[in-house]
Structure formats: C-alpha cells, structure tokens
mmCIF file of the N, C-alpha and C atoms, coordinates in Angstrom:
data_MODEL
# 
_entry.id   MODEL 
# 
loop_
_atom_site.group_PDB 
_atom_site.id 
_atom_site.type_symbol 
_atom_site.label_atom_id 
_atom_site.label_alt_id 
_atom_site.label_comp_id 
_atom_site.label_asym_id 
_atom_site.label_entity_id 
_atom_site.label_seq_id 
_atom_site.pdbx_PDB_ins_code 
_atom_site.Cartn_x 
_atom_site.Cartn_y 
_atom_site.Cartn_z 
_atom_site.occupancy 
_atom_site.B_iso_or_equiv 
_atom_site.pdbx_formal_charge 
_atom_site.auth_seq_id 
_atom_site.auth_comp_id 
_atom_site.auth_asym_id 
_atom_site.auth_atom_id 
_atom_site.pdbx_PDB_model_num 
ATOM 1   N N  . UNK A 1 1  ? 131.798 148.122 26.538 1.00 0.00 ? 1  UNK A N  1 
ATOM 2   C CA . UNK A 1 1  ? 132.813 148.990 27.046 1.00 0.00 ? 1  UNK A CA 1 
ATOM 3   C C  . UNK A 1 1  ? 134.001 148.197 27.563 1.00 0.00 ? 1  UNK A C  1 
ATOM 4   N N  . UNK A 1 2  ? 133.428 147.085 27.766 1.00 0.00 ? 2  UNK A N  1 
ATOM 5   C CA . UNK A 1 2  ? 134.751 146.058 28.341 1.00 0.00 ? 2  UNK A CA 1 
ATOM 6   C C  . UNK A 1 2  ? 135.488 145.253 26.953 1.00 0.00 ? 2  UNK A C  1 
ATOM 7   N N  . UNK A 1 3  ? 136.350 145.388 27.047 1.00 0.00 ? 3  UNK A N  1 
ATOM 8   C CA . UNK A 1 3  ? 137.263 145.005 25.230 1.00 0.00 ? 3  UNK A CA 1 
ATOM 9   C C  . UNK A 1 3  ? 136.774 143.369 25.232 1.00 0.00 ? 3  UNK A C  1 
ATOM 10  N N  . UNK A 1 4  ? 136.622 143.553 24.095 1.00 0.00 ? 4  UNK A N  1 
ATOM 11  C CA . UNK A 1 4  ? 136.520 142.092 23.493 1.00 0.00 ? 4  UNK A CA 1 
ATOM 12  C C  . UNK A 1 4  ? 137.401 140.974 23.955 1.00 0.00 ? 4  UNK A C  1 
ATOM 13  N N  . UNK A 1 5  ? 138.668 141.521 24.141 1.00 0.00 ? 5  UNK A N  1 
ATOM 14  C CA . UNK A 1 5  ? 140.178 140.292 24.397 1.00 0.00 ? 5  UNK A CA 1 
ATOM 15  C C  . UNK A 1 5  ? 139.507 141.005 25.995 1.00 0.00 ? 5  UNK A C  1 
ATOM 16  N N  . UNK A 1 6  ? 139.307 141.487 27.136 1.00 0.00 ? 6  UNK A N  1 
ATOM 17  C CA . UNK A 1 6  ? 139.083 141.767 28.546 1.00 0.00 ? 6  UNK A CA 1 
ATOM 18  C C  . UNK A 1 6  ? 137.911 141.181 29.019 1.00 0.00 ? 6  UNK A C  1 
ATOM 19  N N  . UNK A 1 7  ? 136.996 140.296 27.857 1.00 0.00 ? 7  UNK A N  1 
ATOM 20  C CA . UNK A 1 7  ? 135.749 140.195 28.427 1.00 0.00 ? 7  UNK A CA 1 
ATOM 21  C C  . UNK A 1 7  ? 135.760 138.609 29.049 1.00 0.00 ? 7  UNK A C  1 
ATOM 22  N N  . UNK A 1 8  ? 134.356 138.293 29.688 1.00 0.00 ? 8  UNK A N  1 
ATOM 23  C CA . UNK A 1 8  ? 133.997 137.189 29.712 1.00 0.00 ? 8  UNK A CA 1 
ATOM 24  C C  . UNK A 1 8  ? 133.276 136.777 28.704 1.00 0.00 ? 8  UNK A C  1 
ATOM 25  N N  . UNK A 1 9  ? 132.971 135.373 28.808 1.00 0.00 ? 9  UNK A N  1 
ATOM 26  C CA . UNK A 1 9  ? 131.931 135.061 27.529 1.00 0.00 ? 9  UNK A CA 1 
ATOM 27  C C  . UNK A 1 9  ? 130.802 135.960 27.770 1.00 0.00 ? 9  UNK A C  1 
ATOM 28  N N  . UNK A 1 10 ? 130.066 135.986 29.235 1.00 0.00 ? 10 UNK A N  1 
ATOM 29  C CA . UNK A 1 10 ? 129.268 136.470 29.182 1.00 0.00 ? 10 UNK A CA 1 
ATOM 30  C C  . UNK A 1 10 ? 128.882 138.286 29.194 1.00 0.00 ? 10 UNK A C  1 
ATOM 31  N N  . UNK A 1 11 ? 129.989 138.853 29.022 1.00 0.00 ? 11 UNK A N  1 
ATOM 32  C CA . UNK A 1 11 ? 130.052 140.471 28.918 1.00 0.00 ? 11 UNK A CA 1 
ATOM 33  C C  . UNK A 1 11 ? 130.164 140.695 27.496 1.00 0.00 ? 11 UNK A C  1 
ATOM 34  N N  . UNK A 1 12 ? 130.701 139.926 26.711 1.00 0.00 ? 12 UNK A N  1 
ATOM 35  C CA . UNK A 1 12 ? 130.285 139.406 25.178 1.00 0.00 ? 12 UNK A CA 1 
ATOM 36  C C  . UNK A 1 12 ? 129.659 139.358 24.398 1.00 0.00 ? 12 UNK A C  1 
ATOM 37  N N  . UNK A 1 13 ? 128.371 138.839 25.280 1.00 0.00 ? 13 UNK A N  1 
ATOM 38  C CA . UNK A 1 13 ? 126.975 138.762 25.047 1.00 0.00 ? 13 UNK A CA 1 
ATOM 39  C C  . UNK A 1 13 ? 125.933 139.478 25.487 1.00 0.00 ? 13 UNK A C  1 
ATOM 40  N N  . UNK A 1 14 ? 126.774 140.690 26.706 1.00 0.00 ? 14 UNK A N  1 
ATOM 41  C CA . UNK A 1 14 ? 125.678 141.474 27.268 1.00 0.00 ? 14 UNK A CA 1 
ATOM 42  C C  . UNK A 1 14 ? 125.433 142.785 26.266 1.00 0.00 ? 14 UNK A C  1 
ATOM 43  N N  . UNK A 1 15 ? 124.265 143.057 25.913 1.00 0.00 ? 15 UNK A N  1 
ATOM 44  C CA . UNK A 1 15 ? 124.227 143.862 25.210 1.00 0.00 ? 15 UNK A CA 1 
ATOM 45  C C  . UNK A 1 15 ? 124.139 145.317 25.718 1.00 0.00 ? 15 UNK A C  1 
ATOM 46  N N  . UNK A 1 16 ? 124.726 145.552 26.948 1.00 0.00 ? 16 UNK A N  1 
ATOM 47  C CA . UNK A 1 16 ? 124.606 146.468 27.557 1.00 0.00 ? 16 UNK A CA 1 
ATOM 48  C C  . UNK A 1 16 ? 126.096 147.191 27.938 1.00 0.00 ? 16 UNK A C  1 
ATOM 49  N N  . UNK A 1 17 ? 126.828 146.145 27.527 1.00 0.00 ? 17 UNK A N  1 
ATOM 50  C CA . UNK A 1 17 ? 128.471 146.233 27.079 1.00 0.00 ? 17 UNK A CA 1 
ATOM 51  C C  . UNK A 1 17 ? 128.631 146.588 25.900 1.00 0.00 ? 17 UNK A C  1 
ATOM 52  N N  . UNK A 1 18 ? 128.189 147.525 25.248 1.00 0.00 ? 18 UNK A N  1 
ATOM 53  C CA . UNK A 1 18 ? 128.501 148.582 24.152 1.00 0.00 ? 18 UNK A CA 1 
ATOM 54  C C  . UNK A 1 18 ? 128.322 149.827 24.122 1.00 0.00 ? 18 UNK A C  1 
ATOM 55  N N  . UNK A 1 19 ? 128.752 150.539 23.124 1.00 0.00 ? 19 UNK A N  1 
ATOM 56  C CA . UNK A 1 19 ? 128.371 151.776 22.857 1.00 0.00 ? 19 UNK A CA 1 
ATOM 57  C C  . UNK A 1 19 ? 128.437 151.764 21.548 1.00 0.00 ? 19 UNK A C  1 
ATOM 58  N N  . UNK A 1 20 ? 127.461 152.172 21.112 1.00 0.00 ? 20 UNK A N  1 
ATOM 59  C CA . UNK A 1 20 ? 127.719 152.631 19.625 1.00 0.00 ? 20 UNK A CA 1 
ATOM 60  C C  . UNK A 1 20 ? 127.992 153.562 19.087 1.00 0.00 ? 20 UNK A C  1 
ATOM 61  N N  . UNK A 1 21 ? 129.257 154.209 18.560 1.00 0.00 ? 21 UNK A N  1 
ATOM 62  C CA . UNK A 1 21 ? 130.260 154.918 18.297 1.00 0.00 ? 21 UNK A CA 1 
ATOM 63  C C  . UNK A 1 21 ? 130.609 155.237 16.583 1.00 0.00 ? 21 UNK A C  1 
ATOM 64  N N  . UNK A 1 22 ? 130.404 156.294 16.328 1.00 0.00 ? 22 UNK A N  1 
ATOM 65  C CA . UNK A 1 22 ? 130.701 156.788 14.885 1.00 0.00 ? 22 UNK A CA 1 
ATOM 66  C C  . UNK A 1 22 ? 132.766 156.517 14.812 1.00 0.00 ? 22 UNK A C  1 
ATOM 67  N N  . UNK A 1 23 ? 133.198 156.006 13.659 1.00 0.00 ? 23 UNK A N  1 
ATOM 68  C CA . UNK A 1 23 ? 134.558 155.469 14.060 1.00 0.00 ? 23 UNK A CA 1 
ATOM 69  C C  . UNK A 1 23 ? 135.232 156.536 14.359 1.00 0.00 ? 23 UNK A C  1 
ATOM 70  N N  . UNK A 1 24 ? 135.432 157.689 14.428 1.00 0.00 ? 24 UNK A N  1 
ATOM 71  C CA . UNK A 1 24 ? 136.536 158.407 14.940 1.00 0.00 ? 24 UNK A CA 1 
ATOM 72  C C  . UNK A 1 24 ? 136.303 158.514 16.408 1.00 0.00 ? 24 UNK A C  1 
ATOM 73  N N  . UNK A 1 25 ? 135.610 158.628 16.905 1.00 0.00 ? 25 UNK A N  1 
ATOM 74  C CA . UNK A 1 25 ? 135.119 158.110 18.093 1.00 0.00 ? 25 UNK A CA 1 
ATOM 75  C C  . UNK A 1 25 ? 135.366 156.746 18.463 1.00 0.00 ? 25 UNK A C  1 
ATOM 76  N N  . UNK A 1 26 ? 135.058 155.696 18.462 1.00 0.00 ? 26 UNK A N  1 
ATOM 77  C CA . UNK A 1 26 ? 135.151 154.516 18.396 1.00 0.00 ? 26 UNK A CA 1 
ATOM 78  C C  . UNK A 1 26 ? 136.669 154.262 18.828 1.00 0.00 ? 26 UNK A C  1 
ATOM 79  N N  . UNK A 1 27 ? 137.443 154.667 17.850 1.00 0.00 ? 27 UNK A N  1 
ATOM 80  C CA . UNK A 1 27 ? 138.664 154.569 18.185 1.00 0.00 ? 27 UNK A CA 1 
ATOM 81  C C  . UNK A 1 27 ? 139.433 154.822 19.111 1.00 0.00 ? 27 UNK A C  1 
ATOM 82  N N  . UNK A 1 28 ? 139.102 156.361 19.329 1.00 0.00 ? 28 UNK A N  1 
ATOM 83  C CA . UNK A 1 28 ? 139.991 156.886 20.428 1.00 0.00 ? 28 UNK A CA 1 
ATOM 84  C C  . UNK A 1 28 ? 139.123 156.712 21.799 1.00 0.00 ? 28 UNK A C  1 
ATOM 85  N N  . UNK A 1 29 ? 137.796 156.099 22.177 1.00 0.00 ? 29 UNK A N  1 
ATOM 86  C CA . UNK A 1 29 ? 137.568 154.983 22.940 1.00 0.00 ? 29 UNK A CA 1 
ATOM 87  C C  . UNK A 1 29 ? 138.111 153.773 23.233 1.00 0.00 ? 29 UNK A C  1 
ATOM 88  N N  . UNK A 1 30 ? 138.198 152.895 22.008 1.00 0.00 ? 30 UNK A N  1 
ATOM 89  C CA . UNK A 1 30 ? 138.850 152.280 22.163 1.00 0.00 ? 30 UNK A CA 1 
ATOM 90  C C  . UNK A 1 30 ? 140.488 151.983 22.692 1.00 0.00 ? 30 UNK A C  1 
ATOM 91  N N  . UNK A 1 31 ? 141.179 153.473 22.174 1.00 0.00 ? 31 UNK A N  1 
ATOM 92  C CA . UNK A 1 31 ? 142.258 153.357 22.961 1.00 0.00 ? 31 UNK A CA 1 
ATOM 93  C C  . UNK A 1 31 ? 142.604 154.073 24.600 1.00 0.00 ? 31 UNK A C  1 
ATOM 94  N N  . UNK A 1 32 ? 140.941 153.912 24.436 1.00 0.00 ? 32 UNK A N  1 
ATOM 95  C CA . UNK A 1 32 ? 141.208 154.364 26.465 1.00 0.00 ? 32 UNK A CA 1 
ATOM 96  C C  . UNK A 1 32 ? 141.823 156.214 26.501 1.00 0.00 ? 32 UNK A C  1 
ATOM 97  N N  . UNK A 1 33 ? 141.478 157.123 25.352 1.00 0.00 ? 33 UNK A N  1 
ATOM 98  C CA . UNK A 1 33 ? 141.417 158.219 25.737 1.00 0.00 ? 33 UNK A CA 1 
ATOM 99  C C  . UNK A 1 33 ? 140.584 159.120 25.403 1.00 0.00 ? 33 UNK A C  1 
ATOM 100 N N  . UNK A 1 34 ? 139.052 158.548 25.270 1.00 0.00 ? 34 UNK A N  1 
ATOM 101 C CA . UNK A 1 34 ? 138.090 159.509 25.285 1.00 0.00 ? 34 UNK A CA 1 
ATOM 102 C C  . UNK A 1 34 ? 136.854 158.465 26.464 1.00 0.00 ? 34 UNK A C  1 
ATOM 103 N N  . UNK A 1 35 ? 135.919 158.573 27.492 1.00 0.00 ? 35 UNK A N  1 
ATOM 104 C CA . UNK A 1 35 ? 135.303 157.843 27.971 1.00 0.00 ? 35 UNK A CA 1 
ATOM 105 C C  . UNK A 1 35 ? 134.164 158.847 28.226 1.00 0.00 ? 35 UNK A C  1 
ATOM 106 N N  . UNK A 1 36 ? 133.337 158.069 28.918 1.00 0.00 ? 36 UNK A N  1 
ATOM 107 C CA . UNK A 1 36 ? 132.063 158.934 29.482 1.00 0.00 ? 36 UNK A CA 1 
ATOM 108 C C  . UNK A 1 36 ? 131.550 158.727 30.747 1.00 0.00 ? 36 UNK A C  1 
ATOM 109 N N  . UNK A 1 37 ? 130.890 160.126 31.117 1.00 0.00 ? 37 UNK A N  1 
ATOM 110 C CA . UNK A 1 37 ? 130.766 159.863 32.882 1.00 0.00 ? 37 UNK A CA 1 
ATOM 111 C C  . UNK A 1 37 ? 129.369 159.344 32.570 1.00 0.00 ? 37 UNK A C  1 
ATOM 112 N N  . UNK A 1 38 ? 129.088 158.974 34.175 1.00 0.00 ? 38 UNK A N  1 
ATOM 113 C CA . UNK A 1 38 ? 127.485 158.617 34.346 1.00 0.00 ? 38 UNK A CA 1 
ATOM 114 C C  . UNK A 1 38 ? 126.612 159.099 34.002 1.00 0.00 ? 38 UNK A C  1 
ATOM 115 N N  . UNK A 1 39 ? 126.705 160.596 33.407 1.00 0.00 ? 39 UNK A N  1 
ATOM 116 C CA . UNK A 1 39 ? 125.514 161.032 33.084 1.00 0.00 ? 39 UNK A CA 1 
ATOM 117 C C  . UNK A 1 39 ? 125.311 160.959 31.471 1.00 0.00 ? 39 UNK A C  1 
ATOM 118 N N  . UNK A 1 40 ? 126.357 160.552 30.657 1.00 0.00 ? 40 UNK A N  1 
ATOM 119 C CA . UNK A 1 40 ? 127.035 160.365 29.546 1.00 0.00 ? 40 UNK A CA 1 
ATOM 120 C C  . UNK A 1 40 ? 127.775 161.418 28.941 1.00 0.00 ? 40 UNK A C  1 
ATOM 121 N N  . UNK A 1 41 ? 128.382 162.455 29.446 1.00 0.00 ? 41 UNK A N  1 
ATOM 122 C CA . UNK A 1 41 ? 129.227 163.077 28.874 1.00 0.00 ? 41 UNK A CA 1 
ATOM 123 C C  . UNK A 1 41 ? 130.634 162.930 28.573 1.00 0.00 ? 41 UNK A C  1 
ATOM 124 N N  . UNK A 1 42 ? 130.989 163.242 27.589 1.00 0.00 ? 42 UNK A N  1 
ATOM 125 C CA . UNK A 1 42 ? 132.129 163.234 26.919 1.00 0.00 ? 42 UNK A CA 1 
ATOM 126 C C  . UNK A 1 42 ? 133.199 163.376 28.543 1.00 0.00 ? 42 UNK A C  1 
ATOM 127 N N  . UNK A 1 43 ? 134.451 162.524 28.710 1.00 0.00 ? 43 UNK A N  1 
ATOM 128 C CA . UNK A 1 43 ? 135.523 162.694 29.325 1.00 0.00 ? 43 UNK A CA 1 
ATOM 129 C C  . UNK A 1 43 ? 136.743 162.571 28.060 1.00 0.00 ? 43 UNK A C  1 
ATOM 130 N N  . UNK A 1 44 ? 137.452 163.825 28.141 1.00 0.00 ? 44 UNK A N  1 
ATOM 131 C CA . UNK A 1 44 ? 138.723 163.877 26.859 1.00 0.00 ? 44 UNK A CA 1 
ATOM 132 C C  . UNK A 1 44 ? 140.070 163.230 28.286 1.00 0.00 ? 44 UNK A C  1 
ATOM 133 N N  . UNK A 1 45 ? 141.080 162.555 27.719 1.00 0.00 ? 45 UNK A N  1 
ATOM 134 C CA . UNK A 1 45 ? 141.938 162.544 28.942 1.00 0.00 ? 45 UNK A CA 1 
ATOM 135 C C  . UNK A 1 45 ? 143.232 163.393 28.618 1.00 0.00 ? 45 UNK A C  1 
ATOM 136 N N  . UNK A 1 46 ? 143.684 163.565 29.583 1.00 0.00 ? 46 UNK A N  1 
ATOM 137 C CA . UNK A 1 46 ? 144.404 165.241 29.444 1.00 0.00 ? 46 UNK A CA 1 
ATOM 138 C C  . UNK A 1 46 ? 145.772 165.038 28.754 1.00 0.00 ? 46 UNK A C  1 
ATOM 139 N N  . UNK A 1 47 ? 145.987 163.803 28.258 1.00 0.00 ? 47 UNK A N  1 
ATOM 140 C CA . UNK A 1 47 ? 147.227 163.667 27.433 1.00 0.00 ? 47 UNK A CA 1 
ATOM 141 C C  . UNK A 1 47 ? 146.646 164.028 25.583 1.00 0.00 ? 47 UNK A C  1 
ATOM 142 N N  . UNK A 1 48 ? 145.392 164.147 25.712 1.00 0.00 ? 48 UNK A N  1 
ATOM 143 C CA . UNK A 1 48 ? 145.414 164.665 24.083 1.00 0.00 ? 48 UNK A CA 1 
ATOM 144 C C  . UNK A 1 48 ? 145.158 165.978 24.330 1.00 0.00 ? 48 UNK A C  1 
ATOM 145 N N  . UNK A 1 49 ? 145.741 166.770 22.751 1.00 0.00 ? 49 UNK A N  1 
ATOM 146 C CA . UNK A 1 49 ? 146.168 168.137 23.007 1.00 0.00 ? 49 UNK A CA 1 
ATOM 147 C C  . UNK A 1 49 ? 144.912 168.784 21.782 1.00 0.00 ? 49 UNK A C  1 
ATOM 148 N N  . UNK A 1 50 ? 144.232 169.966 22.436 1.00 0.00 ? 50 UNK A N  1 
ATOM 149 C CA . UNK A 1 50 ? 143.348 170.605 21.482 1.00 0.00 ? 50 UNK A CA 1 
ATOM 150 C C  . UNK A 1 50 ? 143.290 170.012 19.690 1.00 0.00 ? 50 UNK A C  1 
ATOM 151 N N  . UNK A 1 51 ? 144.294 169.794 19.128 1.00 0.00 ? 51 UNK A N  1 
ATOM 152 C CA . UNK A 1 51 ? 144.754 169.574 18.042 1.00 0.00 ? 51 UNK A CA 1 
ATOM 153 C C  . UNK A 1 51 ? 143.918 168.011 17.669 1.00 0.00 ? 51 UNK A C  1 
ATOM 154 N N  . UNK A 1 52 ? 144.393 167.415 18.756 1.00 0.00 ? 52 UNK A N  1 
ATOM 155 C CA . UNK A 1 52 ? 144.404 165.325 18.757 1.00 0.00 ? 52 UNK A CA 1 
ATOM 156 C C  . UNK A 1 52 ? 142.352 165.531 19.295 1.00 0.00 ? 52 UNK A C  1 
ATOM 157 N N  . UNK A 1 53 ? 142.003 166.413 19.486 1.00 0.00 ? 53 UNK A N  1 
ATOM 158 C CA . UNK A 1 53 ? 140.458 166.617 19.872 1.00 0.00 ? 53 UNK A CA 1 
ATOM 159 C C  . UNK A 1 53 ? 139.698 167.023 18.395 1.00 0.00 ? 53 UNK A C  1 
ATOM 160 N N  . UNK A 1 54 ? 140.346 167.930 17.807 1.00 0.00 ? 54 UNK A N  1 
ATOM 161 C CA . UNK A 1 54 ? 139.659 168.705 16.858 1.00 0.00 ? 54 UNK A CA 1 
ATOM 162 C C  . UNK A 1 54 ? 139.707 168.156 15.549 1.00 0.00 ? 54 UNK A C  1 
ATOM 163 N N  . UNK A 1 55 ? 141.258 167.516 15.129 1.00 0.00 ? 55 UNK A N  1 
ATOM 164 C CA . UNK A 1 55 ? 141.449 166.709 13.788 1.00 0.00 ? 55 UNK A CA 1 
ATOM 165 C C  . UNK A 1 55 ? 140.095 166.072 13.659 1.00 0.00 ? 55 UNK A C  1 
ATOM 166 N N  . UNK A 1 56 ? 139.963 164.708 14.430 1.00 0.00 ? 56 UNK A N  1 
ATOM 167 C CA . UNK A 1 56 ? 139.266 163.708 14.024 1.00 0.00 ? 56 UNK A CA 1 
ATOM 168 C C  . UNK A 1 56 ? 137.926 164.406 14.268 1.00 0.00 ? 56 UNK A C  1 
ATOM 169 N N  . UNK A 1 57 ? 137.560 165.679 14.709 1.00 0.00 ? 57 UNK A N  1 
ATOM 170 C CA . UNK A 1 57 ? 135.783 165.935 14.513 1.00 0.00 ? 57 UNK A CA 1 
ATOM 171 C C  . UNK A 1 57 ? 135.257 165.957 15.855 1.00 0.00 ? 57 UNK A C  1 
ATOM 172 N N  . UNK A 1 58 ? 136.127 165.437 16.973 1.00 0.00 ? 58 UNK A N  1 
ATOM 173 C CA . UNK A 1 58 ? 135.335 165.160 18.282 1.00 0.00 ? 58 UNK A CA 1 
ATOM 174 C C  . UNK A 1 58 ? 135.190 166.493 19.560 1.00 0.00 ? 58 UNK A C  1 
ATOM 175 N N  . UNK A 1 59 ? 133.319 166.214 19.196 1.00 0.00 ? 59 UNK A N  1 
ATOM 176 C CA . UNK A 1 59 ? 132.697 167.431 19.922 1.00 0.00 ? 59 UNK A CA 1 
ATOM 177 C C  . UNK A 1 59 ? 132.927 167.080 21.176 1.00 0.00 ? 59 UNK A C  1 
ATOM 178 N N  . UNK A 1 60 ? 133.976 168.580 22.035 1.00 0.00 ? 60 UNK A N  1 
ATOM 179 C CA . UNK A 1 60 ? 134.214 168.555 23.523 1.00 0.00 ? 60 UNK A CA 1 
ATOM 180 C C  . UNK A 1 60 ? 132.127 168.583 24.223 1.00 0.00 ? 60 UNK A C  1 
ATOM 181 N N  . UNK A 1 61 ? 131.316 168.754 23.488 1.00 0.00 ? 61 UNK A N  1 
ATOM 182 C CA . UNK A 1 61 ? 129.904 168.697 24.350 1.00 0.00 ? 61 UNK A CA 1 
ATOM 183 C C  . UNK A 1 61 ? 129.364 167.440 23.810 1.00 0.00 ? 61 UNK A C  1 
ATOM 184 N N  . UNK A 1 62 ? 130.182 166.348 23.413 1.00 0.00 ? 62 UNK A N  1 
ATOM 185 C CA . UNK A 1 62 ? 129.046 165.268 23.125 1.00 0.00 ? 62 UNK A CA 1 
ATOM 186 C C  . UNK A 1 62 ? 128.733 164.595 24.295 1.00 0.00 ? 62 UNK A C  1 
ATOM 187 N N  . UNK A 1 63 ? 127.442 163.865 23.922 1.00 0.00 ? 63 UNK A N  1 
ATOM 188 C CA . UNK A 1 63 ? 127.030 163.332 25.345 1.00 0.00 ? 63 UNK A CA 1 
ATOM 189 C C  . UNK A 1 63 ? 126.046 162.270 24.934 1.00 0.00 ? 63 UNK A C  1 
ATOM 190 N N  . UNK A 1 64 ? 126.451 161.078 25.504 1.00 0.00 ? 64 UNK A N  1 
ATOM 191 C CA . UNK A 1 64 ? 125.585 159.580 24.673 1.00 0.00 ? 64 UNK A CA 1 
ATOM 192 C C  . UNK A 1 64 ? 124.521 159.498 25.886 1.00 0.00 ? 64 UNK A C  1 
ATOM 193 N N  . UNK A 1 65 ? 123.752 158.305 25.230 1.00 0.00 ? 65 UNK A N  1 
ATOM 194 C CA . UNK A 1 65 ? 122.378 158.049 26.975 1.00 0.00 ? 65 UNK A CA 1 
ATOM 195 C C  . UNK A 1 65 ? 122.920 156.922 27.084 1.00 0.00 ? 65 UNK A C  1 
ATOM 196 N N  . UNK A 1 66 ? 122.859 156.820 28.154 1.00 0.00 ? 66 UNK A N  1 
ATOM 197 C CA . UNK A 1 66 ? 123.179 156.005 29.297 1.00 0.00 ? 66 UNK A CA 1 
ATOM 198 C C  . UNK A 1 66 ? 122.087 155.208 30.494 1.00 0.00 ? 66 UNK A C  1 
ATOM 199 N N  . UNK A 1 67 ? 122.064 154.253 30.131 1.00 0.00 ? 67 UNK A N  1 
ATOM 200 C CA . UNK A 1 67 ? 121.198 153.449 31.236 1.00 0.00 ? 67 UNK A CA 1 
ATOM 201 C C  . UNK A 1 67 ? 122.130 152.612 32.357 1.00 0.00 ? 67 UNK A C  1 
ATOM 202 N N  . UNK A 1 68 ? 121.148 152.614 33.367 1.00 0.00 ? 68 UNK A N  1 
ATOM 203 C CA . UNK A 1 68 ? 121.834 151.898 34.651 1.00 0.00 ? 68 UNK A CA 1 
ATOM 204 C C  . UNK A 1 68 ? 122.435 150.645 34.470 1.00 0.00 ? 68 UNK A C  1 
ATOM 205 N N  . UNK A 1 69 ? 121.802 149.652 33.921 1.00 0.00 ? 69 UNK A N  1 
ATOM 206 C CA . UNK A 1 69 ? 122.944 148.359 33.471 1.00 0.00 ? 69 UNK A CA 1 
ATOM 207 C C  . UNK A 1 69 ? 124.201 148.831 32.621 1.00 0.00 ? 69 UNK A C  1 
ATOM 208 N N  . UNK A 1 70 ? 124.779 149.883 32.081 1.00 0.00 ? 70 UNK A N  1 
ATOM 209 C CA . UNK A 1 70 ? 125.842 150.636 31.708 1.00 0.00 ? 70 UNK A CA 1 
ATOM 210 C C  . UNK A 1 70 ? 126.969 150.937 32.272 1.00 0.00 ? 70 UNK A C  1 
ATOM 211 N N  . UNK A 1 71 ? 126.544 151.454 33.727 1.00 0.00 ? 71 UNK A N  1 
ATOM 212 C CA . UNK A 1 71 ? 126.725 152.089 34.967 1.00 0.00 ? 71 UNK A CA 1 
ATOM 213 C C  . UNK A 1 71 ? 128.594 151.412 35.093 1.00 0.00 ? 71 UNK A C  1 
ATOM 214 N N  . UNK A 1 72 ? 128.291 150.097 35.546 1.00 0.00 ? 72 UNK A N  1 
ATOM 215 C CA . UNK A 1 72 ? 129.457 149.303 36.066 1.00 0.00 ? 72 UNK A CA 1 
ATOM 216 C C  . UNK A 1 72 ? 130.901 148.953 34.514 1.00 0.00 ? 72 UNK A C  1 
ATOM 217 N N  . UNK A 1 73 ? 129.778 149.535 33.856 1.00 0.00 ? 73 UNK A N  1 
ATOM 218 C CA . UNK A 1 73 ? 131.295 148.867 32.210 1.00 0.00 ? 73 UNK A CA 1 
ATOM 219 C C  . UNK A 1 73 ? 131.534 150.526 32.231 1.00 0.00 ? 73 UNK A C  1 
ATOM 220 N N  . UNK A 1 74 ? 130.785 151.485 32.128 1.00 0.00 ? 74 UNK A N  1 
ATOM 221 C CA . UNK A 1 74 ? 131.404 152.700 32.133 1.00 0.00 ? 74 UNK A CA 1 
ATOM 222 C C  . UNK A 1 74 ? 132.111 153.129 33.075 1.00 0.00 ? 74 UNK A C  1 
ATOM 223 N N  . UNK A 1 75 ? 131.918 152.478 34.452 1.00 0.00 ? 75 UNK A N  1 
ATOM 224 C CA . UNK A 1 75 ? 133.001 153.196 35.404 1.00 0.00 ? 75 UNK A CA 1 
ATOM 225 C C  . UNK A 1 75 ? 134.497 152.048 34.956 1.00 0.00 ? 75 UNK A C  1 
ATOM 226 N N  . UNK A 1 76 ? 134.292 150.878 35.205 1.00 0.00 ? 76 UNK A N  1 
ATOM 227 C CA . UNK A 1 76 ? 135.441 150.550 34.947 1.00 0.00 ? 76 UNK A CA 1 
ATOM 228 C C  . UNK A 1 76 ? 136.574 151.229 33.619 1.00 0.00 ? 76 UNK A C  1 
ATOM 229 N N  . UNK A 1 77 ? 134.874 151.023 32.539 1.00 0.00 ? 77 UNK A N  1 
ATOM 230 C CA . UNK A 1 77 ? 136.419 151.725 31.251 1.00 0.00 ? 77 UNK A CA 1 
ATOM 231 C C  . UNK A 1 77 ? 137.021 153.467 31.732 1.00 0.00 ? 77 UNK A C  1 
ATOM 232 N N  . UNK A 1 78 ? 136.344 153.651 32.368 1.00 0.00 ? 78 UNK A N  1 
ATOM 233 C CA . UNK A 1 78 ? 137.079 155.423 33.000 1.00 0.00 ? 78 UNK A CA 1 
ATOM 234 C C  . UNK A 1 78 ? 138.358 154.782 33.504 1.00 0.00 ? 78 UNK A C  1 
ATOM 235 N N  . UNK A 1 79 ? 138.635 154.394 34.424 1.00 0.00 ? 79 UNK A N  1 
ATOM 236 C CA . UNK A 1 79 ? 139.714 153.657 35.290 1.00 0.00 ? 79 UNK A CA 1 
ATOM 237 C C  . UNK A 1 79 ? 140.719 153.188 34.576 1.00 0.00 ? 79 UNK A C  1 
ATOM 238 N N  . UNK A 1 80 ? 140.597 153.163 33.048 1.00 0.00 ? 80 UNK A N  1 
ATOM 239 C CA . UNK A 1 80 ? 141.529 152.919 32.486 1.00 0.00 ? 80 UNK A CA 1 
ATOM 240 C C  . UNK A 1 80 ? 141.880 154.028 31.303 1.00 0.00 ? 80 UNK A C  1 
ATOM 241 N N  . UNK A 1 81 ? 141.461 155.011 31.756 1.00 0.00 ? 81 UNK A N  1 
ATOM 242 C CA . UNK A 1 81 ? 141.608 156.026 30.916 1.00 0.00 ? 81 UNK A CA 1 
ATOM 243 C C  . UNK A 1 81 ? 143.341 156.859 31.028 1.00 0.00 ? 81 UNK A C  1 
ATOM 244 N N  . UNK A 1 82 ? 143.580 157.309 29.539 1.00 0.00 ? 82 UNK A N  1 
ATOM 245 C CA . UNK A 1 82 ? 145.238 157.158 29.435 1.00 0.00 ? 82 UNK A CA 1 
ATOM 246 C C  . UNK A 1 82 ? 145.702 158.856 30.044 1.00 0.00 ? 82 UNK A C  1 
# 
C-alpha cells in the first residue's frame, strides 16, 4: 500500500504491503482515489463522479480481507486519499 518510489527497502519486502488488485482497481488505488477502511471496505474519494465509479466496473460494496499487519499501510494510504 506504500508506493514502490515511498517505500523503504524494507516495506518492499514486506509482504503485508500489498493488495492484490484486479487492474481497474489497481489503478485508481494507485492514484490515491479509491482506498479501504479497516474493516476492508471500499472508500471512493468524493472527487470521482458516479460516472469515473461505474466506467471502469468498480463495485461501490467491494470489500478486500484485511489482517492486522495491514492495519498501519492502510491507514497511511487513506491519508493520502485525493
């Protein structure tokens, strides 16, 4: 969850610093406007518009699992949500 160019060597290597993401997803993670809360549900951020949700396929009820070593890369990537 922590970007590749943001990481340390060792968040790099943690395998607990991912998510695995179908790419339309993936992406708009990656650009810091879709994230997930602690319990793993979908967070949309309020600058995309019904339209920028629905094109690419992305279900407003998705919801990934989430374990506690997760916890600290998922709150930070929220914090940078656009």
């Amino acid at each position: 969850m922590v970007s590749w160019k943001d990481s340390t060597k060792e968040e790099r290597l943690d395998p607990e610093n991912g998510i695995l993401l179908s790419p339309n997803y993936d992406a708009l993670f990656d650009n810091h406007v879709i994230t997930f809360s602690d319990d793993g549900t979908i967070v949309v951020s309020k600058s995309l518009s019904v339209e920028d949700i629905i094109k690419p396929g992305i279900d407003i009820n998705a919801k990934i699992e989430v374990n506690i070593e997760m916890l600290p890369d998922l709150k930070r990537h929220r914090l940078q949500l656009k």
